[in-house]
N, C-alpha and C positions, 0 to 999 in steps of 0.2 A: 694569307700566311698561317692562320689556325689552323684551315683544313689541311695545307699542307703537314704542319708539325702535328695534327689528328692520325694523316698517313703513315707518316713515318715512323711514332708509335705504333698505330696496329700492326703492320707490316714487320717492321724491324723486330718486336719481341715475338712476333707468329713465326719466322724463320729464325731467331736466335733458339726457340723450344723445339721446333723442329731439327735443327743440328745438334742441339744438345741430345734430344732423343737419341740420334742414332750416332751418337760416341763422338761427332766432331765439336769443335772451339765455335762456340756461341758466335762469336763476331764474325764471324764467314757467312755463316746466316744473316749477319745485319747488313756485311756488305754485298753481300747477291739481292734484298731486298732493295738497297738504295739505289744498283745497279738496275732493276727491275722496274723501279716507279721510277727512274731517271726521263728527264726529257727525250733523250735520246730514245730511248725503249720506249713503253708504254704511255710516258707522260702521266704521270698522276700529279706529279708534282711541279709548280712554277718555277722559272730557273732564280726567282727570288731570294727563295728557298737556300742558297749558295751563300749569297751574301753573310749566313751564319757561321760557314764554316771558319773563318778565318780566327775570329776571338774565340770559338771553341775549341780549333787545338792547342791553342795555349791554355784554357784551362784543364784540356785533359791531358797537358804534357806537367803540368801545376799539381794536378791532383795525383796521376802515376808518383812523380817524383817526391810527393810529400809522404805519402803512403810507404814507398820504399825507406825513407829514412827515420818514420816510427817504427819500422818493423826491424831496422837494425839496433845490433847489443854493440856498445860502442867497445866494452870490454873486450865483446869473442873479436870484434871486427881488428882491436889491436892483435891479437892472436894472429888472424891470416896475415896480418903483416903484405909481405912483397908479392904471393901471386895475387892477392887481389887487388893490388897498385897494376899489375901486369896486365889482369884480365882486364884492364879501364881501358886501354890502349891498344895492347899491341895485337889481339884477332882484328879487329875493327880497322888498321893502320893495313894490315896485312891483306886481307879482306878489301877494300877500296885501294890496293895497288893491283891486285888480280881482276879486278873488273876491270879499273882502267885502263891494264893494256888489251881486254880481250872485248870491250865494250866497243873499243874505236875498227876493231877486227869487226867484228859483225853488223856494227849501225854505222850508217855515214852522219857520226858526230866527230865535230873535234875532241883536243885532249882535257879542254874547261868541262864540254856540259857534259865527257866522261865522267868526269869528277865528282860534277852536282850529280851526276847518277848515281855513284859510287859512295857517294856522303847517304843518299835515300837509302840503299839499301845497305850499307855496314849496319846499321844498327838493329841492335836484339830488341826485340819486343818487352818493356817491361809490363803491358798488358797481359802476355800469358808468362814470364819468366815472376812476377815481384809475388801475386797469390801460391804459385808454385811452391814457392822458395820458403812465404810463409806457413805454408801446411806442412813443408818436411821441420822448420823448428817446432809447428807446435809437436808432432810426433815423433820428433827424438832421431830421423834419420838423416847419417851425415854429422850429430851434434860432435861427436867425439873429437874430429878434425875442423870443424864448423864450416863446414863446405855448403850448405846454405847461403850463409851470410856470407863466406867467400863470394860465391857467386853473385847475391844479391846486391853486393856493393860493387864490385866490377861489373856487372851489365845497368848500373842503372849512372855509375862513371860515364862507361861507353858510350850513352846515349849524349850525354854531354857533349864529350870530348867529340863526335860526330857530326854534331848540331853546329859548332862552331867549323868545322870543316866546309861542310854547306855552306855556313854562310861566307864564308870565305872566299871560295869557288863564286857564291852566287855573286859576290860583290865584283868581284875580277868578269865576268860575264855581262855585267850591268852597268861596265867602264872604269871600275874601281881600278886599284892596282894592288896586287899580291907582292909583300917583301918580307925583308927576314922579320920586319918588325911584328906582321901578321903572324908568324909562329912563335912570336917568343911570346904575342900577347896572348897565347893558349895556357903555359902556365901559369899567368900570372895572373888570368882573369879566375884560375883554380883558387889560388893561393885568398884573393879578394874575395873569391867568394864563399870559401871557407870562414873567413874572418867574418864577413857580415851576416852570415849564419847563424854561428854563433854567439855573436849580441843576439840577433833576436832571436833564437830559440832561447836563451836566457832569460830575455824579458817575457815571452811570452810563457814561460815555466812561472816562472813569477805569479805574473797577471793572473792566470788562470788558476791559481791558487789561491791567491786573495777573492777573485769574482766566483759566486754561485751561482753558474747559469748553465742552460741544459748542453749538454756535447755536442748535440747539433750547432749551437750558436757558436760555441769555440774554434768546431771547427770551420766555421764561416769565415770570423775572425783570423784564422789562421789561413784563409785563402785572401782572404782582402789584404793580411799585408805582404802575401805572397804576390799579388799581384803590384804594390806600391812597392815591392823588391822588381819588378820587371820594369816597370815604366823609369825609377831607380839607374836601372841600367842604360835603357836610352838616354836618358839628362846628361850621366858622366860620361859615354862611353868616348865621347870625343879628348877625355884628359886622361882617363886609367881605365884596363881592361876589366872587366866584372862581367862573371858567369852567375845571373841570379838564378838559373835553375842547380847549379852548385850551391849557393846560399840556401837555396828552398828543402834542398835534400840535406843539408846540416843541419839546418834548425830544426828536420824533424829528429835528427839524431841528437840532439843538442836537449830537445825534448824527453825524449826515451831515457838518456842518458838521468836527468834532474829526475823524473817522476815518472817511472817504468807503469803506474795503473794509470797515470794522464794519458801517455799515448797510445796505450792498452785500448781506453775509451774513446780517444780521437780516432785513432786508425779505425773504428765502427762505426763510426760518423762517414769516414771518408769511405770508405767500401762502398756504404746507402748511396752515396752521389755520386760516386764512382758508375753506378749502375746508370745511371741519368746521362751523365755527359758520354758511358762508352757507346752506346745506343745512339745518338746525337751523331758522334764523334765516325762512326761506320759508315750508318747510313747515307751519311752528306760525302764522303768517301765515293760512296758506289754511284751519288746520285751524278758526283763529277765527272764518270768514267764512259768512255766514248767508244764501245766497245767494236767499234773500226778499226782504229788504233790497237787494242788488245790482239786482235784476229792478226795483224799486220805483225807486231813484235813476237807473238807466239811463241814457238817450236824456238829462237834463238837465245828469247828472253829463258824461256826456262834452263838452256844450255849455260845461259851466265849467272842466272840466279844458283846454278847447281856448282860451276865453279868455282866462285863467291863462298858456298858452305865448306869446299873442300881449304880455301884456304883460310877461311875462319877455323875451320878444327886443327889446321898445322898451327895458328896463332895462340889456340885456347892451348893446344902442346906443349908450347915453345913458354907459354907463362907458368907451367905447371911443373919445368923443371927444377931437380934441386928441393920439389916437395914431399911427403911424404903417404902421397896419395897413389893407392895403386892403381893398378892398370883399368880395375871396372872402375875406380872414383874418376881416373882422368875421363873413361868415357861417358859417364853418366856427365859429368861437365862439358863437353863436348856436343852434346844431347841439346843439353838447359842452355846453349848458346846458340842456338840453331833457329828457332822462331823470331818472325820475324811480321808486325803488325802494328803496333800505338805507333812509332815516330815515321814509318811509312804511311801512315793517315794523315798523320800531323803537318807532315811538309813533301810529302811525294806531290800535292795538287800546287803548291808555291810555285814552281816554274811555270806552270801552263797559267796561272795567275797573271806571271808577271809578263805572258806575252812572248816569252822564247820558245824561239821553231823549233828546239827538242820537248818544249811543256808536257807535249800528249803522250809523248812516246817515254818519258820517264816517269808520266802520271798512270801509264800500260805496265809498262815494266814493274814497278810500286806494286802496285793491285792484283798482277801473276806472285808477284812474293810473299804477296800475307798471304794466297789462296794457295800459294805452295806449302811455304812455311812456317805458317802458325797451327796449321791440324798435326804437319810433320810431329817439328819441336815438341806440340804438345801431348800428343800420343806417345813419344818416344818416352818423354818425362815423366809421365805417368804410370806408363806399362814395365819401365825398367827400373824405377828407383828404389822398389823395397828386395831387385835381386842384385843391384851392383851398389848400392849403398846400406850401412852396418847401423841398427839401429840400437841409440843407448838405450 
């Protein structure tokens, strides 16, 4: 097991430096690396090795989401008000209804493990969307309309509101039954999780202002009861619905909110580890991927991951109405919603996990969409935001 996790270090950061050099998104390089050392390919690595991934995308879905809600101003975020309630939802809803009818078109799946497809890929990457979003606040572009934080609260919403999709789908697939009670328990697992958020980001504003210990430790702390907020979640879910990665993303806003230099200091804690679990988090990714399966979905998968984009931008559209954001601010939003990488890490390898005859083929399709869509998104984001966005 060391020499494996030996590999996967050297490896993963020698292709994350190498993408980085030549202008693309780091974690394309980690996941061609894990792809690379996979049993499949080369074999450097034991398929033991896997057994990691499963607790690690919960913490890298843990750490994305706590990060985004230090970085939100709870103040500007009342400000965007209703399109960034809109952006939470309605690309992502809109988005996983254009796959699903074009997905049953091209694969011989039914309309369930359309769906689990459709749930993997709706969601935005806040891996390349949540640092983005924090370097246009600290330099000022977009602040006037707060189109950052617009954004930064609707895609790291979406990712949510997604995740329960999934699993929703995956439980109807696995014998469960879907009913109306299944969607109602989507707002309200919000609403719960809002509330329990903010208890603990209250207490732990508290806490950590009474305690003097280094910010590395806090934010430990601050993942350890993030994580006793998910296990949390499994104990009750069987009496009230609770979304603890809603809770997680409150308490950091809940944080920021009480003590704006606390979570100044935390979110630099969480970046440092950030770098650890994204690395982790990629390569066990690529080491999954069975690139028979990739060769086989190809040419169609890209056709639906491309359709997919086109009705995520009529979705980001359609919430943007009634704003006061021009035509370069809608598109530069349209842009920053486009990538697509942490939650198709996170749960694209889940079905081939659990054993269903689509596992491969939506853990191929997953793995075409960060390697489409997270150089796209991020390049687009980059190269366009100081000409279509106004800086204070």
């Amino acid at each position: 097991m060391l020499t494996d996790i030996a590999i996967i270090f050297i490896f993963g950061i020698f292709m994350a430096y190498i993408f980085e050099k030549i202008g693309l998104a780091p974690i394309i390089g980690m996941l061609i690396a894990g792809i690379i050392i996979s049993p499949n390919q080369l074999n450097f690595v034991s398929d033991d090795i896997i057994n990691l991934s499963t607790d690690l995308r919960q913490i890298a879905l843990v750490t994305i989401l706590t990060r985004a809600g230090l970085a939100l101003n709870f103040d500007k975020l009342k400000k965007v008000g209703r399109p960034a309630i809109l952006l939470s939802f309605v690309p992502a809803s809109i988005e996983m209804l254009g796959i699903i009818i074009f997905a049953k078109r091209f694969f011989p799946i039914d309309t369930i493990d359309a769906g689990i497809m459709a749930a993997v890929l709706a969601a935005v990457s806040p891996a390349i969307v949540v640092p983005r979003m924090i370097k246009l606040i600290d330099e000022g572009y977009g602040a006037d309309k707060n189109i950052p934080e617009m954004i930064l609260a609707g895609a790291s919403v979406d990712d949510v509101f997604v995740i329960v999709f999934f699993s929703s789908f995956l439980a109807l697939r696995t014998g469960g039954t879907l009913s109306a009670m299944s969607f109602l328990n989507i707002p309200i697992s919000i609403i719960t999780g809002i509330l329990l958020g903010i208890v603990a980001g209250k207490i732990l504003a508290i806490v950590f202002e009474k305690i003097k210990v280094n910010d590395i430790y806090k934010a430990m702390i601050f993942i350890g009861i993030s994580f006793l907020m998910l296990r949390l979640q499994n104990v009750i879910e069987k009496y009230i619905a609770l979304s603890a990665l809603i809770s997680i993303m409150t308490a950091g806003i809940t944080v920021n909110r009480k003590n704006t230099k606390l979570a100044t200091n935390l979110l630099d804690s969480y970046n440092r580890l950030w770098k650890v679990f994204e690395l982790f988090l990629f390569v066990l990714v690529g080491i999954s991927v069975d690139l028979a399966y990739v060769r086989e979905a190809g040419f169609l998968a890209v056709i639906l991951i491309l359709i997919g984009l086109i009705f995520r931008m009529i979705g980001v559209n359609i919430s943007l109405i009634k704003t006061n954001l021009n035509k370069n601010e809608r598109l530069f939003t349209s842009f920053a919603y486009l990538p697509k990488a942490t939650v198709q890490a996170a749960i694209g390898p889940v079905a081939l996990q659990m054993g269903l005859d689509s596992g491969n083929l939506i853990l191929s399709v997953s793995v075409i969409a960060i390697l489409l869509t997270a150089p796209l998104g991020a390049i687009l984001t980059d190269k366009t935001y100081k000409k279509l966005l106004k800086k204070s």
